[in-house]
C-alpha positions as CSV (number, residue, x, y, z in Angstrom):
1,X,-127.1,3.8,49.2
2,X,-125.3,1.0,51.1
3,X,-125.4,0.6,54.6
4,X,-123.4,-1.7,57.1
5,X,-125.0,-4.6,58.0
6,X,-124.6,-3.9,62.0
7,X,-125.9,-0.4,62.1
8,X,-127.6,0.2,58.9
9,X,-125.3,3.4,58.8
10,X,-124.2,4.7,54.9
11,X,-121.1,2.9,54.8
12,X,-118.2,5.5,54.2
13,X,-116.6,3.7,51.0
14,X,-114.5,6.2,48.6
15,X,-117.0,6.2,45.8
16,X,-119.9,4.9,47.6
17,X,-122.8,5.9,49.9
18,X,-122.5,9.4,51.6
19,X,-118.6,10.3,51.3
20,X,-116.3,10.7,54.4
21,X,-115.7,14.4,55.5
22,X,-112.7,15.1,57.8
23,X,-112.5,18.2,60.1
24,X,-109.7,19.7,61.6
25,X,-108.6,23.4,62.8
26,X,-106.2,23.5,60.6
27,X,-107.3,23.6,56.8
28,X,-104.0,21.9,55.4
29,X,-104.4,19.1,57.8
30,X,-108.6,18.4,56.7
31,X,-107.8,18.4,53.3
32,X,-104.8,16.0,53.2
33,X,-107.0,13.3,55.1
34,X,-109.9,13.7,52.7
35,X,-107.9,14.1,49.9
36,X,-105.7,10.7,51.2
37,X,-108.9,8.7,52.0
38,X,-110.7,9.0,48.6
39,X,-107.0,9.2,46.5
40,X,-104.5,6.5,48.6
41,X,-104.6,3.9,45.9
42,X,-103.2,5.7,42.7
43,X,-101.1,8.0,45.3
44,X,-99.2,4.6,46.3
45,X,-99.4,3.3,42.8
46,X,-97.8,6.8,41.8
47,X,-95.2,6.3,44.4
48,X,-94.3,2.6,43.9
49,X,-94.0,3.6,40.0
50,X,-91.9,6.4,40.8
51,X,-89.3,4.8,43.0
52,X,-89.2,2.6,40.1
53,X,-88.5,4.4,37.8
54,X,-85.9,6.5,39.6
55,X,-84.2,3.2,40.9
56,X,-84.1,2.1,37.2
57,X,-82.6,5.3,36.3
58,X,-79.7,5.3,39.1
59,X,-79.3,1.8,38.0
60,X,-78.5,3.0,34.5
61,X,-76.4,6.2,35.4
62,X,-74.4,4.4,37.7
63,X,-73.9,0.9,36.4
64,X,-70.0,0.2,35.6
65,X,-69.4,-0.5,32.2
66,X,-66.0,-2.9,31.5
67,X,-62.9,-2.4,29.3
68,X,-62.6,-5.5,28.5
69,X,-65.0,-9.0,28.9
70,X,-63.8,-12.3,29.2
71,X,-66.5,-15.0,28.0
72,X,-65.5,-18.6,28.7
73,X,-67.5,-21.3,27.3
74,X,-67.1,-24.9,28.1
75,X,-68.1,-28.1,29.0
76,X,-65.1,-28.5,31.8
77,X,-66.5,-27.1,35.2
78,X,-65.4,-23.5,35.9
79,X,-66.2,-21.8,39.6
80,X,-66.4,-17.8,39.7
81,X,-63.1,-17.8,41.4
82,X,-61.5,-19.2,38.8
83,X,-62.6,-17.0,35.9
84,X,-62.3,-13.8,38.5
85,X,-58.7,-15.1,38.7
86,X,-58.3,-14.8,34.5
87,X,-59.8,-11.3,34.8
88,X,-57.5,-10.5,37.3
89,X,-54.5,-12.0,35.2
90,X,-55.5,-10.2,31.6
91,X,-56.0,-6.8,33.6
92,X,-52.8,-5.2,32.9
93,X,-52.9,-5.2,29.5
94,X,-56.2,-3.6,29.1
95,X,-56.6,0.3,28.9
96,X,-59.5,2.5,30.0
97,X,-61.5,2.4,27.1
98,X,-64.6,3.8,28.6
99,X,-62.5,7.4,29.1
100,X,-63.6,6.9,33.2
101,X,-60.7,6.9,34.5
102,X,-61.0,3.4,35.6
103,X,-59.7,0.1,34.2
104,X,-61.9,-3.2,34.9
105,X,-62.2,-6.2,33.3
106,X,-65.3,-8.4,33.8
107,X,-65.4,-12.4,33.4
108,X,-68.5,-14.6,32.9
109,X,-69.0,-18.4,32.2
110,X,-71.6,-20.5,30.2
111,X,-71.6,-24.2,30.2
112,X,-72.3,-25.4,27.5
113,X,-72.3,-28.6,28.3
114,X,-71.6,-32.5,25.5
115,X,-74.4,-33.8,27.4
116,X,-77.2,-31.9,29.3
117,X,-78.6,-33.3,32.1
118,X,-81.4,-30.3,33.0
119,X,-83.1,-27.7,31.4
120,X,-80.6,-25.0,32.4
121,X,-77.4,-26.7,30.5
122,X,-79.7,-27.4,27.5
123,X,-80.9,-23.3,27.5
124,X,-76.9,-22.6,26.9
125,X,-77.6,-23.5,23.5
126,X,-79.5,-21.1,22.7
127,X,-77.7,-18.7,24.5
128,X,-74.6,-19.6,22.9
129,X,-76.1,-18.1,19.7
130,X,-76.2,-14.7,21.6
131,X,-72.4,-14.6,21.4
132,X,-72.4,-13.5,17.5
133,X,-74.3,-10.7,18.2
134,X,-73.0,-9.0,21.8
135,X,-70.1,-6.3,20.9
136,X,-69.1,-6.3,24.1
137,X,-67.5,-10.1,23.7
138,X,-64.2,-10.5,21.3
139,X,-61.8,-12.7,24.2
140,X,-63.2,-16.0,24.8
141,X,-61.4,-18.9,26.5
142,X,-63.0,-22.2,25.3
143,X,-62.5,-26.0,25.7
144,X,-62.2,-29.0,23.1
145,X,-66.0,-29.6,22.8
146,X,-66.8,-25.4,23.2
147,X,-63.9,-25.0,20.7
148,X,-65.0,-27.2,18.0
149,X,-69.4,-26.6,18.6
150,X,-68.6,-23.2,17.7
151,X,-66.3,-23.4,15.3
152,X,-69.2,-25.4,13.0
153,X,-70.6,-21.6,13.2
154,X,-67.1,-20.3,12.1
155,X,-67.1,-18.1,15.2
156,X,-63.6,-17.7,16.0
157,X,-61.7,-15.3,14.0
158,X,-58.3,-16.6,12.1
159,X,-55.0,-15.4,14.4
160,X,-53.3,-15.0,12.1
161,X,-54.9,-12.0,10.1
162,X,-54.0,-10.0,13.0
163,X,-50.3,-10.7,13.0
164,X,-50.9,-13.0,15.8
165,X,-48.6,-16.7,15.6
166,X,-47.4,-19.2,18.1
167,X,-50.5,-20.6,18.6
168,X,-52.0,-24.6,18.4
169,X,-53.4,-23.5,15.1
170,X,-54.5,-20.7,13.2
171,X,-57.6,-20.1,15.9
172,X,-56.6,-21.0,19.4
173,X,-54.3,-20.3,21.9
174,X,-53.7,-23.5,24.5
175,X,-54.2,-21.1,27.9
176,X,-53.1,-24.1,30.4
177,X,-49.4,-22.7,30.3
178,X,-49.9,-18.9,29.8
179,X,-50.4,-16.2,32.4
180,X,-53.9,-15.7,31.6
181,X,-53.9,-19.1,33.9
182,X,-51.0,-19.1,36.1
183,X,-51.2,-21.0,39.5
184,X,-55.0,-21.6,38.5
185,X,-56.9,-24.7,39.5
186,X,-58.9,-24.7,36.7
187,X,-56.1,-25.9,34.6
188,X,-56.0,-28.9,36.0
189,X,-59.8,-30.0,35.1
190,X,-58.7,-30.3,31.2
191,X,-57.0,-28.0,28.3
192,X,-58.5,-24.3,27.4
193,X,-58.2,-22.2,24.5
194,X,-58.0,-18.3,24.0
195,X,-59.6,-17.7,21.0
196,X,-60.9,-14.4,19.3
197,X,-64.4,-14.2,18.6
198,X,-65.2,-13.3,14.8
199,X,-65.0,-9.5,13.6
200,X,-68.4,-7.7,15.0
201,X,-69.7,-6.2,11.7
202,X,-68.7,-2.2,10.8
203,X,-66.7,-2.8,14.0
204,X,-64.8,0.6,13.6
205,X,-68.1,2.8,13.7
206,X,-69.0,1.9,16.7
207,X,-67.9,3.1,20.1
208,X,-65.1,1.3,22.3
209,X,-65.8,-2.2,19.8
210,X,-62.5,-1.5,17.9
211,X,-61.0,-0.6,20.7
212,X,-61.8,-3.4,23.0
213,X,-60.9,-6.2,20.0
214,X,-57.0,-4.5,19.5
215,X,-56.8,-4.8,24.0
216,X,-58.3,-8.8,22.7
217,X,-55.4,-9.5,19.7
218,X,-52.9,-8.0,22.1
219,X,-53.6,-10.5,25.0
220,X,-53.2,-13.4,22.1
221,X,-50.1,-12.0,21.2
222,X,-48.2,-11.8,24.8
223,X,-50.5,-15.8,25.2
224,X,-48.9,-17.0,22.6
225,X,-45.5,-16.0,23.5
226,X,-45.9,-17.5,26.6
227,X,-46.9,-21.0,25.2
228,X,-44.0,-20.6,23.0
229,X,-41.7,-20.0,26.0
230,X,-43.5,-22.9,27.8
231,X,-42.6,-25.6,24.8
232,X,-39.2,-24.0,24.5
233,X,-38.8,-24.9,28.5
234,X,-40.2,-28.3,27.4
235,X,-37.9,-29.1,24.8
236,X,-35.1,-28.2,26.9
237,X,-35.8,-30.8,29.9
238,X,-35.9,-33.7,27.7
């Protein structure tokens, strides 16, 4: 049996020595304090697993899921207020795909960067390998060095099998002088490309994927018509 050291007294330890007896009046009360004392580990194991699991599972019923994505790769700099601002931009022309009522277009940014200077920039390249296999990306906007790293992969799709001209080539789409980037600051840090990423495989039996790449070729289409209204204004001031 073990004892304390001050009073040689059986220690009261839940599983140990003579065990700990509560009284009380009221039967309830005795039994929740014995029942507490020999039990309060796995109880707030229990709990701290179940608030888990029911944060995990609001999480997952109430998490917003986007019409459209935005993915811009590059080596140029890009702040969150500039690729909120191409969300923003693209927006009208994308349609509640999700059936929630609700249209929202999300942006995100990797740099993916010509010479990496930490641990973080030299990760992208791996994660730019993710790109081929998430659904939930068909828009991109890319730069020169973005542009032609992945196009070693052939991961842009050709334009023009989707009745989509106008463009710098048969891939891209010079953004600088389209509304995706109107009155945008990020213009001015170098040239950027709309591009479509290549056709996800069995695309049309799969939910929202068909869907999300016809909202993507019809953003090319109104892009390119707005660089060809920008060179046509070119050519006319000269």
């Amino acid at each position: 049996m073990l004892r304390s050291r001050k009073n040689n007294e059986p220690k009261k330890v839940s599983g140990f020595g003579e065990p700990e007896t509560f009284k009380s009046k009221y039967k309830i009360v005795a039994w929740i304090k014995n029942y507490w004392y020999y039990y309060k580990i796995p109880i707030i194991i229990g709990g701290c697993v179940l608030i888990l699991a029911v944060w995990l599972i609001v999480d997952i019923a109430t998490k917003e899921e986007y019409d459209l994505r935005l993915h811009c790769v590059a080596d140029l700099p890009l702040m969150e207020e500039h690729y909120d601002a191409m969300a923003e931009a693209i927006t009208p022309y994308v349609t509640d795909v999700d059936g929630d009522k609700k249209v929202l277009v999300n942006a995100t940014y990797l740099n993916l960067a010509k010479d990496p200077q930490d641990e973080m920039q030299v990760y992208a390249f791996q994660q730019i390998i993710t790109v081929f296999y998430d659904e939930t990306i068909s828009l991109m906007l890319v730069d020169d060095f973005a542009y032609e790293y992945m196009q070693q992969s052939d991961g842009f799709a050709k334009l023009t099998d989707y009745g989509v001209t106008g463009g710098l080539d048969e891939y891209r789409i010079p953004a600088n002088h389209t509304f995706v980037m109107k009155d945008n600051t990020a213009a001015n840090h170098g040239d950027f490309y709309l591009v479509l990423r290549v056709c996800p495989q069995d695309m049309e039996n799969k939910k929202g994927v068909a869907e999300r790449y016809e909202i993507a070729v019809n953003i090319l289409r109104a892009a390119a018509a707005d660089y060809q209204a920008y060179l046509q204004t070119e050519s006319a001031a000269d």
